[in-house]
KEZALO-155313 format. One record per residue (C-alpha): residue number from 1; residue in one letter; x, y, z. Coordinates in steps of 0.1 Angstrom, whole numbers, padded with zeros to 4 digits, always signed. Example, Ala and Ser with C-alpha at 12.3 -4.5 7.8 and 13.67 -1.06 7.14 Angstrom:
// residues 2
@resi->1	resn->a	px->+0123	py->-0045	pz->+0078
@resi->2	resn->s	px->+0137	py->-0011	pz->+0071
// end
This chain:
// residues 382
@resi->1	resn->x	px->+0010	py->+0231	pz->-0004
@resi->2	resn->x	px->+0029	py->+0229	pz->-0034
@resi->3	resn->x	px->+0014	py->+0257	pz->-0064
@resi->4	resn->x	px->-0006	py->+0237	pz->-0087
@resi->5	resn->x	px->+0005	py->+0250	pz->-0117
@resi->6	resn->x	px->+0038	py->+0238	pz->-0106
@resi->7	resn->x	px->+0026	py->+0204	pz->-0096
@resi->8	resn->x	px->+0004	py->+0203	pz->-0128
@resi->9	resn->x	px->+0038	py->+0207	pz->-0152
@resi->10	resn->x	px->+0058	py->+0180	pz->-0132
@resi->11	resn->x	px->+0030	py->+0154	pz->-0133
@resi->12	resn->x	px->+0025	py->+0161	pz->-0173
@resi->13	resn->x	px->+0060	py->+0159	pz->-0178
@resi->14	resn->x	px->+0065	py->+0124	pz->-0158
@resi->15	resn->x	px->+0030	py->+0110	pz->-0171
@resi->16	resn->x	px->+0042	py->+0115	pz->-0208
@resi->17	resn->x	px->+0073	py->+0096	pz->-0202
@resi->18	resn->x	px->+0057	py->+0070	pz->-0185
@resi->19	resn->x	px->+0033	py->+0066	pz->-0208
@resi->20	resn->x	px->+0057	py->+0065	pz->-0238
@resi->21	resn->x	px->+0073	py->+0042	pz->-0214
@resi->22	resn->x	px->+0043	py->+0021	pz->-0212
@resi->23	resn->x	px->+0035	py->+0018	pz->-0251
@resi->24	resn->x	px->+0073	py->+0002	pz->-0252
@resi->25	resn->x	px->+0071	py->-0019	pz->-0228
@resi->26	resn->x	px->+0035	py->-0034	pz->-0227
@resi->27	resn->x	px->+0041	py->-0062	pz->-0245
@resi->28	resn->x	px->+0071	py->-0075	pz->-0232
@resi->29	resn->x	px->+0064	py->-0071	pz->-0195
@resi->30	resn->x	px->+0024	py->-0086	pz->-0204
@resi->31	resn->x	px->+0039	py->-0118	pz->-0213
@resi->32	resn->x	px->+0046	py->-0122	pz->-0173
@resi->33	resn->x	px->+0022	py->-0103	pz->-0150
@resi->34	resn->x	px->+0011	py->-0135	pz->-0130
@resi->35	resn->x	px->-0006	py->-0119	pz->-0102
@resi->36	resn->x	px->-0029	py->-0101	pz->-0124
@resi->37	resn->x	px->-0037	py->-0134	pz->-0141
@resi->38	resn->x	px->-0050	py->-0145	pz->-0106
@resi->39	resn->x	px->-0075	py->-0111	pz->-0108
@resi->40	resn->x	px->-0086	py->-0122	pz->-0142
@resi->41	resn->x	px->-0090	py->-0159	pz->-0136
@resi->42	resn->x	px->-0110	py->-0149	pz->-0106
@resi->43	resn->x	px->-0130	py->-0122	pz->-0127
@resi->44	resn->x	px->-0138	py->-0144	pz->-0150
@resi->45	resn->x	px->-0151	py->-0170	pz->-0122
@resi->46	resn->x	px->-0172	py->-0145	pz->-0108
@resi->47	resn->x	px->-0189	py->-0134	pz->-0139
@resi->48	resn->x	px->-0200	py->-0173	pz->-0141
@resi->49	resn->x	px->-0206	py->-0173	pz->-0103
@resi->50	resn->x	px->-0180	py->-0203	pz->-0100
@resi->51	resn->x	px->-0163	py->-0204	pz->-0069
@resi->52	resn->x	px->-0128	py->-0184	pz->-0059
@resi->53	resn->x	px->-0111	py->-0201	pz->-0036
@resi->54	resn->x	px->-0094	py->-0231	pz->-0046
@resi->55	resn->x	px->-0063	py->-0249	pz->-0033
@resi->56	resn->x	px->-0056	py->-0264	pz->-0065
@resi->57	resn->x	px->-0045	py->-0228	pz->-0076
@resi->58	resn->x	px->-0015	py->-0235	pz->-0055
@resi->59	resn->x	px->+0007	py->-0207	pz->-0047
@resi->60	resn->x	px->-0013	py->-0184	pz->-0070
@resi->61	resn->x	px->-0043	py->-0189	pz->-0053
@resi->62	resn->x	px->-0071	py->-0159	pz->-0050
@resi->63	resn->x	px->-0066	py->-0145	pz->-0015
@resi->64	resn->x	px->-0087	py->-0109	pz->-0021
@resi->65	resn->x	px->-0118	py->-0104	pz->-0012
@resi->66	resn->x	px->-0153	py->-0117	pz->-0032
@resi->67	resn->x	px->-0163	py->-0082	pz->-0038
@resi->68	resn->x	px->-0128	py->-0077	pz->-0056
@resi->69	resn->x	px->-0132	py->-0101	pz->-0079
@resi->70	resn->x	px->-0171	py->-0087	pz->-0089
@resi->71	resn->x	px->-0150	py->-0053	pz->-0091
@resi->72	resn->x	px->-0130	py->-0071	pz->-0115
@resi->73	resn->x	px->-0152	py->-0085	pz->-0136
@resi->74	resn->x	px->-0148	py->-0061	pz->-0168
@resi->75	resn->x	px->-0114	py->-0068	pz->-0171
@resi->76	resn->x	px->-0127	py->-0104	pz->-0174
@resi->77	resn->x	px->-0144	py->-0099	pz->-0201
@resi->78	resn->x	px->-0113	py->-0089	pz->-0221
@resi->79	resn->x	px->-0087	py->-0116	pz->-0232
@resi->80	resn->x	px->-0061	py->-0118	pz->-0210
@resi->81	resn->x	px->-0030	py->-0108	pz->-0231
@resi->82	resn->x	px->-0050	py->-0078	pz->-0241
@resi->83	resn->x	px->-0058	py->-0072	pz->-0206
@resi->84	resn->x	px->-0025	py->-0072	pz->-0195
@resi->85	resn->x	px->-0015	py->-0048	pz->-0218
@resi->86	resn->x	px->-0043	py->-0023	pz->-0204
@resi->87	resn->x	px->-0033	py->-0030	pz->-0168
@resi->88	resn->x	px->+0003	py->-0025	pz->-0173
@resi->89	resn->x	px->-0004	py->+0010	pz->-0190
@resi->90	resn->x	px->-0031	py->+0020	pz->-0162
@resi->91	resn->x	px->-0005	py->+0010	pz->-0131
@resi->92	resn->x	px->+0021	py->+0031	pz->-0152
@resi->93	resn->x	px->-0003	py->+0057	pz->-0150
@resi->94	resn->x	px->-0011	py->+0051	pz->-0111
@resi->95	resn->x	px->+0025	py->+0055	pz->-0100
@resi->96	resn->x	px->+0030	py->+0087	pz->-0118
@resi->97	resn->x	px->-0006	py->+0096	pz->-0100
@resi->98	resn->x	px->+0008	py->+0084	pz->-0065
@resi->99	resn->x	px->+0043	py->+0103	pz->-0067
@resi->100	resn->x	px->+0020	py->+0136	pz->-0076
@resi->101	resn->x	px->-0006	py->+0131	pz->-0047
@resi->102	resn->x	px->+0021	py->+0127	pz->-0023
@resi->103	resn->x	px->+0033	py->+0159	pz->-0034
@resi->104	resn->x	px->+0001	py->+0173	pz->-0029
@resi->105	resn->x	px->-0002	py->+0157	pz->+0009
@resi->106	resn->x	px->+0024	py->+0186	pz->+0018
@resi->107	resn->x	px->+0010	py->+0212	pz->+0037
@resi->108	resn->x	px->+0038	py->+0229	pz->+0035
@resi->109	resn->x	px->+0064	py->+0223	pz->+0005
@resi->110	resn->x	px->+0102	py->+0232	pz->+0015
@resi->111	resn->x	px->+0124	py->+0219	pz->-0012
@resi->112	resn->x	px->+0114	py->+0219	pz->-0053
@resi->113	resn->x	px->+0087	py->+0198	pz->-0063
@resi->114	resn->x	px->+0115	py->+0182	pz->-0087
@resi->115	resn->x	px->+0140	py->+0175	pz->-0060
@resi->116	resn->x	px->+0110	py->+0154	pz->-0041
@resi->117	resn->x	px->+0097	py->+0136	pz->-0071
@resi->118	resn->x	px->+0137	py->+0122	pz->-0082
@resi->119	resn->x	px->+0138	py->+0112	pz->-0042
@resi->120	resn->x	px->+0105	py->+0094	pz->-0041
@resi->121	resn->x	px->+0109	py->+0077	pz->-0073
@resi->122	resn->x	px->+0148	py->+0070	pz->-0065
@resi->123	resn->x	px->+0136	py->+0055	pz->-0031
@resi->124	resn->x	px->+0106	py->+0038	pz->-0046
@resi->125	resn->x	px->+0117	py->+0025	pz->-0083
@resi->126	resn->x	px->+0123	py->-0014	pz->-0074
@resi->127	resn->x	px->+0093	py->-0015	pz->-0062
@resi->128	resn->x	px->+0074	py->+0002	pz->-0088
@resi->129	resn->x	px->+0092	py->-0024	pz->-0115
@resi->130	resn->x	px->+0081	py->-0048	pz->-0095
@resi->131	resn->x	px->+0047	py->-0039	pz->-0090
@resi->132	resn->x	px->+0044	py->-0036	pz->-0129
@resi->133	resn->x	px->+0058	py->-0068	pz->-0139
@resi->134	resn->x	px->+0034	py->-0086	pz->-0113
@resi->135	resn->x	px->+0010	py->-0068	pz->-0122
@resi->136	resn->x	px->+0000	py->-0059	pz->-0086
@resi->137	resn->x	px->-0028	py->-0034	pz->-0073
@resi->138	resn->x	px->-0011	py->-0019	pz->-0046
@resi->139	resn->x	px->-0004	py->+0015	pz->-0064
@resi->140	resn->x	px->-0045	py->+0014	pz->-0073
@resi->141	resn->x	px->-0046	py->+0010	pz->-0035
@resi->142	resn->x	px->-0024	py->+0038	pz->-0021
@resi->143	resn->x	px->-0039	py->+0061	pz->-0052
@resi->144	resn->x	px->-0070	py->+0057	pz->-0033
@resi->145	resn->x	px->-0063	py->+0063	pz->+0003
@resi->146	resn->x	px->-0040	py->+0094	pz->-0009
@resi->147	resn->x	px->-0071	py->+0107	pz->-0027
@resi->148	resn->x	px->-0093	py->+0099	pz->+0005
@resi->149	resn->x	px->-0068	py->+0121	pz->+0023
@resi->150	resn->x	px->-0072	py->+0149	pz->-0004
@resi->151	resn->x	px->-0110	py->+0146	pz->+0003
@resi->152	resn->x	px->-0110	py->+0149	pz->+0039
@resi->153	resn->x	px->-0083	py->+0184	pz->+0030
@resi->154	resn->x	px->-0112	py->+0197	pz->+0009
@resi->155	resn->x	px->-0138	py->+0190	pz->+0037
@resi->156	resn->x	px->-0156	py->+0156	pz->+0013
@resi->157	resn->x	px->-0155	py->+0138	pz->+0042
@resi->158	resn->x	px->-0184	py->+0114	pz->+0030
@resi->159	resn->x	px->-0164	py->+0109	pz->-0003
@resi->160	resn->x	px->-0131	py->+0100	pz->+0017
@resi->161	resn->x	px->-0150	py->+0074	pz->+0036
@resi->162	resn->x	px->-0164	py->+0056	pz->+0005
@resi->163	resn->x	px->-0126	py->+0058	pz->-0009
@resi->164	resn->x	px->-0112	py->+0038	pz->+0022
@resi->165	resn->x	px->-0143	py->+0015	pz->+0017
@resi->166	resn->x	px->-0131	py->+0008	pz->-0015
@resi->167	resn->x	px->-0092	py->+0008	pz->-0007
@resi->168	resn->x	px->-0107	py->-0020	pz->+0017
@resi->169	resn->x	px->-0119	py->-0037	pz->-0017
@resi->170	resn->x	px->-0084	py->-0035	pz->-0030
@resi->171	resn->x	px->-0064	py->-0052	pz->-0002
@resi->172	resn->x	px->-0081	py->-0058	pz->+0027
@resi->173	resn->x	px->-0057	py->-0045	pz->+0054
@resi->174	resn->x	px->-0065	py->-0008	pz->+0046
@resi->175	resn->x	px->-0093	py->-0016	pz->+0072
@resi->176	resn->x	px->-0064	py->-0001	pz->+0098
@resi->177	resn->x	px->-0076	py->+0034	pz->+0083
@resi->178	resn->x	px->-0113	py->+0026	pz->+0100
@resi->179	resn->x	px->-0106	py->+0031	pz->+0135
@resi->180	resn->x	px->-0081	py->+0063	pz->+0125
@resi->181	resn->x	px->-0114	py->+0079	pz->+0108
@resi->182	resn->x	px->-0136	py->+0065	pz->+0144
@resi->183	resn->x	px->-0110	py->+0084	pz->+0163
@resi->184	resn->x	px->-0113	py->+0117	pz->+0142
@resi->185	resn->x	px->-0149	py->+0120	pz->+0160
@resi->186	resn->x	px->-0168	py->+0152	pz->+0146
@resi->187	resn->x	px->-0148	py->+0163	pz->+0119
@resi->188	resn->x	px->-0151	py->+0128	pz->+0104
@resi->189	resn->x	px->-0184	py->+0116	pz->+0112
@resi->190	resn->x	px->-0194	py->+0119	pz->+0077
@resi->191	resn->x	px->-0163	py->+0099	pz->+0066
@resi->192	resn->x	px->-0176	py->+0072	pz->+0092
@resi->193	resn->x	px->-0205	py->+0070	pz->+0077
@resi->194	resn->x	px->-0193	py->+0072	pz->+0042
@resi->195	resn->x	px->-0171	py->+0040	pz->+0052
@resi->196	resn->x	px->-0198	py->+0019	pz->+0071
@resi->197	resn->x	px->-0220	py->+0029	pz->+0040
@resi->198	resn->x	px->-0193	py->+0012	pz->+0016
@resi->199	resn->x	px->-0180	py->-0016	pz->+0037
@resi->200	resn->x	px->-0219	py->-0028	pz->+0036
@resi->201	resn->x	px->-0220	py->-0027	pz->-0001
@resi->202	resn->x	px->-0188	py->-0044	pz->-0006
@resi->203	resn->x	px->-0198	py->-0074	pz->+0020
@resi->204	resn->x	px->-0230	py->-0071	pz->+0002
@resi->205	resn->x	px->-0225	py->-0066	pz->-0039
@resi->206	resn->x	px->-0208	py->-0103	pz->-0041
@resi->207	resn->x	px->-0250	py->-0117	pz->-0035
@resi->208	resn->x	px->-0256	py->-0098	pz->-0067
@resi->209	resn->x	px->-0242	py->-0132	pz->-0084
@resi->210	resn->x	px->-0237	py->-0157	pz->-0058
@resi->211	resn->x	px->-0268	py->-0153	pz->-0038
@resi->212	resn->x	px->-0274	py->-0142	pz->-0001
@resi->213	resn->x	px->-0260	py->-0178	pz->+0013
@resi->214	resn->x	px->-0234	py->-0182	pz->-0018
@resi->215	resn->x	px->-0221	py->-0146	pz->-0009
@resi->216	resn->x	px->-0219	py->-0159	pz->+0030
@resi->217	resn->x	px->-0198	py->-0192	pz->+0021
@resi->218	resn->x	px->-0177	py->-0168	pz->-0006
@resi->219	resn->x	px->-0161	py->-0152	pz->+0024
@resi->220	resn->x	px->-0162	py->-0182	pz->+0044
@resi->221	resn->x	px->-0140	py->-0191	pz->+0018
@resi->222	resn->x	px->-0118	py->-0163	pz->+0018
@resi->223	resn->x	px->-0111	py->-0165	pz->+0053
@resi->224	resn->x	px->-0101	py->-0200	pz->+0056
@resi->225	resn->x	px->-0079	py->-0191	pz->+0024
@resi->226	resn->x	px->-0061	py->-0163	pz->+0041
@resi->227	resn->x	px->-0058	py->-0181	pz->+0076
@resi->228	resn->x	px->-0043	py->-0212	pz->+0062
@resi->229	resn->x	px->-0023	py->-0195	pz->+0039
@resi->230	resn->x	px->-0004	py->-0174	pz->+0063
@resi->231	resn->x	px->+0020	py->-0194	pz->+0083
@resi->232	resn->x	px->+0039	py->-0213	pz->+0053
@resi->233	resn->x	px->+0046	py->-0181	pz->+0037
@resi->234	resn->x	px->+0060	py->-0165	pz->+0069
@resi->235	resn->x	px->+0097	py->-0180	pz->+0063
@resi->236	resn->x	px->+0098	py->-0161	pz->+0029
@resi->237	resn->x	px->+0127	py->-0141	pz->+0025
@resi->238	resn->x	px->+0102	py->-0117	pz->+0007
@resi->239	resn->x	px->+0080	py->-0114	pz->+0032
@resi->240	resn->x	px->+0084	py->-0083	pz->+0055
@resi->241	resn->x	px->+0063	py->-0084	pz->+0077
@resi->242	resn->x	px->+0067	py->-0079	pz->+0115
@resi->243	resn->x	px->+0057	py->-0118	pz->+0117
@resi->244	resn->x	px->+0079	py->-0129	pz->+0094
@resi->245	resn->x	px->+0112	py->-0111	pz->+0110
@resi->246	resn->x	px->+0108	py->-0127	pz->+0147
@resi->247	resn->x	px->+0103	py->-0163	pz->+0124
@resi->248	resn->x	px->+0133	py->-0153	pz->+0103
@resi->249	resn->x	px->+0153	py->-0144	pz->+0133
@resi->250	resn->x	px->+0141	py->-0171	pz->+0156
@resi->251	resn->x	px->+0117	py->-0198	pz->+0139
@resi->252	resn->x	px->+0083	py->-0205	pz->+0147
@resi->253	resn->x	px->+0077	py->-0208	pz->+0180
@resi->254	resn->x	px->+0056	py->-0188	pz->+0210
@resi->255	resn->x	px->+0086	py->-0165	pz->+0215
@resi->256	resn->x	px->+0085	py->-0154	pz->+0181
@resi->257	resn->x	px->+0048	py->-0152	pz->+0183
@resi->258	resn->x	px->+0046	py->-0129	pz->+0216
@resi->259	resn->x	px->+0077	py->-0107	pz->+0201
@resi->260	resn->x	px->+0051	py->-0103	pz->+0167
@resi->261	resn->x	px->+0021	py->-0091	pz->+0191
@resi->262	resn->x	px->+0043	py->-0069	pz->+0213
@resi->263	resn->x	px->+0057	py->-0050	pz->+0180
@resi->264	resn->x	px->+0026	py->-0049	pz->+0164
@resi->265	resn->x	px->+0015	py->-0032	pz->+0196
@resi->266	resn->x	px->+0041	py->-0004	pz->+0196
@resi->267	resn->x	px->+0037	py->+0005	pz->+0162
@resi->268	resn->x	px->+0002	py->+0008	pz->+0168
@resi->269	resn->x	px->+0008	py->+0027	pz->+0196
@resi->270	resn->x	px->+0034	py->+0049	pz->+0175
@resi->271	resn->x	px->+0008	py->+0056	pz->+0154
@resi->272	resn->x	px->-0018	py->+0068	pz->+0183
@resi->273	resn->x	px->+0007	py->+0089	pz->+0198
@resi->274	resn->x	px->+0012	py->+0107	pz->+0163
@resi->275	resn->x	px->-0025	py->+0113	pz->+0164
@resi->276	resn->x	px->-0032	py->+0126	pz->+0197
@resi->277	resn->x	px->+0004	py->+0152	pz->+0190
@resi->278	resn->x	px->-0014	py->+0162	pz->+0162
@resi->279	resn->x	px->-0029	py->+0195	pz->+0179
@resi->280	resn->x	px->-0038	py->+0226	pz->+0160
@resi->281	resn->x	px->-0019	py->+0215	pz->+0128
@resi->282	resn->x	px->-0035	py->+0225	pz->+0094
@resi->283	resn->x	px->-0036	py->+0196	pz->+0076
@resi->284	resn->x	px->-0027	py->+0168	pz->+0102
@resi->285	resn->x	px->-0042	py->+0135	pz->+0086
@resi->286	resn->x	px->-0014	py->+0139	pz->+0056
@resi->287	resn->x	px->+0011	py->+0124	pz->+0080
@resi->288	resn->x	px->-0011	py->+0102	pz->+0098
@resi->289	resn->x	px->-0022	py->+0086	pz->+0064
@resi->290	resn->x	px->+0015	py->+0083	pz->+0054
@resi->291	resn->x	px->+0025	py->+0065	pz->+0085
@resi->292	resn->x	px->-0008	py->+0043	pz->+0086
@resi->293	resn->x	px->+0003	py->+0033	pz->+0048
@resi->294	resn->x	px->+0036	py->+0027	pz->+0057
@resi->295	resn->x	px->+0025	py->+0004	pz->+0088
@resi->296	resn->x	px->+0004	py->-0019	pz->+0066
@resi->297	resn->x	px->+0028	py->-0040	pz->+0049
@resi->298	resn->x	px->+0047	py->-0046	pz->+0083
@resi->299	resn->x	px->+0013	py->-0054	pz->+0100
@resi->300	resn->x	px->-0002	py->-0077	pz->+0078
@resi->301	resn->x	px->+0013	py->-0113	pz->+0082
@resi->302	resn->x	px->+0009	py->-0114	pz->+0039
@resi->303	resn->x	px->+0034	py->-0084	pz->+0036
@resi->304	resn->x	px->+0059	py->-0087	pz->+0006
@resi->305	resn->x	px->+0085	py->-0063	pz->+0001
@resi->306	resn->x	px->+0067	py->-0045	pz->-0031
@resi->307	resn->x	px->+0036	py->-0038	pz->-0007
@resi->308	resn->x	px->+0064	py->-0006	pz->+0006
@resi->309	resn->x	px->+0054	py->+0014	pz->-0027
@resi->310	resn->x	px->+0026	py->+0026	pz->-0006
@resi->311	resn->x	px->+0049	py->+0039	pz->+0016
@resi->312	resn->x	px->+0055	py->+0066	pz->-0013
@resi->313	resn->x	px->+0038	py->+0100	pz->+0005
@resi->314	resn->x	px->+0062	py->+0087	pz->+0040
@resi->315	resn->x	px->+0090	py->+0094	pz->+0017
@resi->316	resn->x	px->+0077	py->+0126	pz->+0005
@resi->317	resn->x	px->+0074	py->+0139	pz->+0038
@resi->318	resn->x	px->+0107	py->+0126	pz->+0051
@resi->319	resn->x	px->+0124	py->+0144	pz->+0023
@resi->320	resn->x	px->+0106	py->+0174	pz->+0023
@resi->321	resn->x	px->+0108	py->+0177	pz->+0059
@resi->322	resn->x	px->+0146	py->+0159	pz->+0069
@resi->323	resn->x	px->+0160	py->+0190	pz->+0076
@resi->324	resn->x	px->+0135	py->+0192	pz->+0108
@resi->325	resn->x	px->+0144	py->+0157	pz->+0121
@resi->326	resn->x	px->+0173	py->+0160	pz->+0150
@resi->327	resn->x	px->+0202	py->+0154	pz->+0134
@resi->328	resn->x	px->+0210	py->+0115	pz->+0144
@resi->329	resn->x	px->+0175	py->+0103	pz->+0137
@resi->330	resn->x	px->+0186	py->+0125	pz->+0103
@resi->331	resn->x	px->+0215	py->+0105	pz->+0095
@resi->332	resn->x	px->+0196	py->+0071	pz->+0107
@resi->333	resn->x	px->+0167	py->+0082	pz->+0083
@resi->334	resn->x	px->+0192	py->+0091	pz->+0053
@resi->335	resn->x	px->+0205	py->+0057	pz->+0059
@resi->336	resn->x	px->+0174	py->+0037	pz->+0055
@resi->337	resn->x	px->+0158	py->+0050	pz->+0024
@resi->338	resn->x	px->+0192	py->+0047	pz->+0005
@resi->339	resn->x	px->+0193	py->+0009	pz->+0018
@resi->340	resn->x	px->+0153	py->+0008	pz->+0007
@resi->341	resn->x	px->+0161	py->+0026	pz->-0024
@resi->342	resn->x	px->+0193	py->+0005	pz->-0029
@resi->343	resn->x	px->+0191	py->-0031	pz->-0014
@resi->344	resn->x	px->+0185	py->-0044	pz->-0057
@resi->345	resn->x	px->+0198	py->-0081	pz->-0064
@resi->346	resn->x	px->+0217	py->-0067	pz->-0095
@resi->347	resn->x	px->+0234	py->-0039	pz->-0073
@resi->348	resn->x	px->+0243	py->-0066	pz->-0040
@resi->349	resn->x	px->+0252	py->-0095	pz->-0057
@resi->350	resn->x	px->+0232	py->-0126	pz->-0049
@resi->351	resn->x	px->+0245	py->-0136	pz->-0014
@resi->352	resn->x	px->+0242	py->-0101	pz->-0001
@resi->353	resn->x	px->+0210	py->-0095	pz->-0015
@resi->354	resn->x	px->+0196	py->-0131	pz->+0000
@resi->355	resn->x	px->+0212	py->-0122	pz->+0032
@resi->356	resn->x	px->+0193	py->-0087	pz->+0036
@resi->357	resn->x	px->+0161	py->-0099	pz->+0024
@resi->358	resn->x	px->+0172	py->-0130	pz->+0047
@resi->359	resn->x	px->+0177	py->-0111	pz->+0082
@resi->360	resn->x	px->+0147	py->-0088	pz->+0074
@resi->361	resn->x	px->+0165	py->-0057	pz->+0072
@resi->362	resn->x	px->+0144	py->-0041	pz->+0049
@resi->363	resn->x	px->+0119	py->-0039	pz->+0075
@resi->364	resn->x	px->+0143	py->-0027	pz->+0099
@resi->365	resn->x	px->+0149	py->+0001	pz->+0077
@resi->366	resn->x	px->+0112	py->+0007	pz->+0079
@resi->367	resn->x	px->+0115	py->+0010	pz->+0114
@resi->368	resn->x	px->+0135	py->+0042	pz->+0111
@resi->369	resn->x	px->+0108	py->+0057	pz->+0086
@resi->370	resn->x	px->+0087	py->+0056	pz->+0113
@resi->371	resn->x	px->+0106	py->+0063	pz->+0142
@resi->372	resn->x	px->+0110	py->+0101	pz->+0119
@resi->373	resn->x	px->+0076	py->+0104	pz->+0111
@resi->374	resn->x	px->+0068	py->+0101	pz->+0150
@resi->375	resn->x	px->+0100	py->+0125	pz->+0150
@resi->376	resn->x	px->+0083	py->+0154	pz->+0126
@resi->377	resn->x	px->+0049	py->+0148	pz->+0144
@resi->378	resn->x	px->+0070	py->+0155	pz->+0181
@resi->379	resn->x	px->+0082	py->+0188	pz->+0163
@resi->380	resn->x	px->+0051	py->+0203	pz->+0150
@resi->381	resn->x	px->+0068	py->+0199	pz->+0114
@resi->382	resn->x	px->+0037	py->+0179	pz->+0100
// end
């Protein structure tokens, strides 16, 4: 674990630039920010119990869950520009959080806490600007799960439970950390409960406003949204998902369908058989929670590119740990986080660029990530 003190001076360092960085920038990057429009319109909605889901929204339709869009609700009350403005700053903030938890996931830090930070933020930067000019959530979300992770270190298993509950809140595919904290048994029985505790008020808190039967036709709602909104958005060359590659590759189809479920499988299964090698290891839910994060975007059929900042702590580890990977899975793993870190429309050109994003090898890469997580996990390294 990497000396607080030391840890404290990096994060103050790179949270004063950032948030310098944000006082220059707010304005200019508010004036876009279209995904967190769709938070506010639907915060907004709530707060007059209206409904969410409406086709009419087209592409920027509300696809989160109703018990987001309650959550949301005080930033509703602010007008948007101004809103904006306070988003941008707090996901400025968020990333600087989420490059200093990862640090803290280490249980055991072998190169300088400055040397890791320039890696992860090398590796991670495109999508961090992209995340801030959406206005996205998915730093909010893997700030959470990294501080659930933290809890279950500090033996607050109850409180880590309640923190996946909410990252549920956030985006709902963090539900893939449920089953990880079923399979934990006794040492996380009170993060169990903590989480079937919190996913009950989060189905539950939308009746607050809508009503018992509104609440029930709210995610009704949300689940025809996200159904029917899948397929068309498979052929996106932004989309990374394991679904999206076999469509890319081969087109719609059964074969590309079966090929999805079979990969899904053996990631899944990848990320088992990190859990049952964990053993006697210290602090073994660090990597398991890195890998799990890292698993998301290619598992959930809505999976866009920026969703990979959560991958943040996998790259921590990778780098921290690279020099205990065998040496061609090293060179493979090198290779893929500069092509993450790299693969930038202004850097490729436009044909390249179109062509990576085009033959899903972004999610390749991400293939590799995992394949040396599984590696350090084999080892004993994590």
């Amino acid at each position: 674990m990497i000396p607080r003190a030391r840890l404290r001076s990096v994060t103050i360092v790179i949270g004063s630039a950032a948030v310098l960085l944000a006082l220059l920038f707010a304005e200019k990057v508010s004036r876009k920010m279209p995904d967190f429009e769709v938070y506010w319109t639907a915060a907004v909605r709530a707060r007059a119990a209206e409904p969410l889901y409406r086709s009419e929204d087209g592409h920027y339709q509300y696809k989160y869950l109703p018990a987001f869009a309650v959550a949301a609700i005080p930033a509703g009350l602010m007008p948007l520009p101004i809103a904006k403005a306070v988003w941008f700053t707090i996901s400025i903030l968020l990333l600087v959080a989420l490059v200093g938890l990862s640090l803290a996931l280490l249980p055991e830090p072998r190169k300088p806490a400055w040397l890791l930070v320039t890696i992860a933020v090398v590796a991670m930067l495109k999508f961090f600007g992209h995340e801030v000019v959406l206005g996205q959530v998915n730093a909010l979300l893997a700030v959470i799960v990294v501080s659930a992770l933290l809890a279950m270190r500090r033996g607050c298993e109850a409180a880590a439970g309640l923190l996946v509950a909410l990252a549920v809140v956030v985006k709902p595919y963090a539900i893939v950390f449920f089953p990880w904290l079923v399979a934990r048994r006794r040492p996380g029985r009170g993060a169990v409960a903590g989480a079937i505790a919190g996913l009950a008020a989060v189905a539950a808190a939308p009746a607050l406003i809508y009503g018992v039967r509104g609440n029930i036709e709210l995610h009704r709602a949300w689940w025809r949204t996200v159904t029917e909104s899948t397929a068309p958005n498979l052929a996106n060359s932004d989309n990374v998902s394991i679904a999206a590659m076999y469509v890319k590759w081969l087109g719609a189809g059964h074969t590309a369908t079966a090929l999805t479920f079979a990969t899904m499988a053996i990631v899944l299964a990848a990320a088992a058989f990190v859990f049952l090698r964990r053993g006697a290891l210290p602090f073994p839910e660090g990597l398991e929670g890195a890998l799990l994060l890292t698993c998301m975007p290619l598992l959930s059929p809505q999976g866009w590119d920026y969703v990979f900042l959560v991958s943040t702590p996998a790259i921590v580890f990778l780098a921290n740990y690279e020099d205990r990977l065998p040496l061609p899975l090293r060179i493979l793993a090198v290779a893929a986080v500069a092509a993450i870190a790299f693969s930038i429309y202004d850097l490729m050109g436009r044909a390249a660029y179109a062509a990576f994003m085009a033959w899903s090898a972004i999610s390749v890469c991400y293939f590799v990530v995992i394949a040396a997580l599984c590696s350090l996990r084999v080892r004993a390294a994590a």
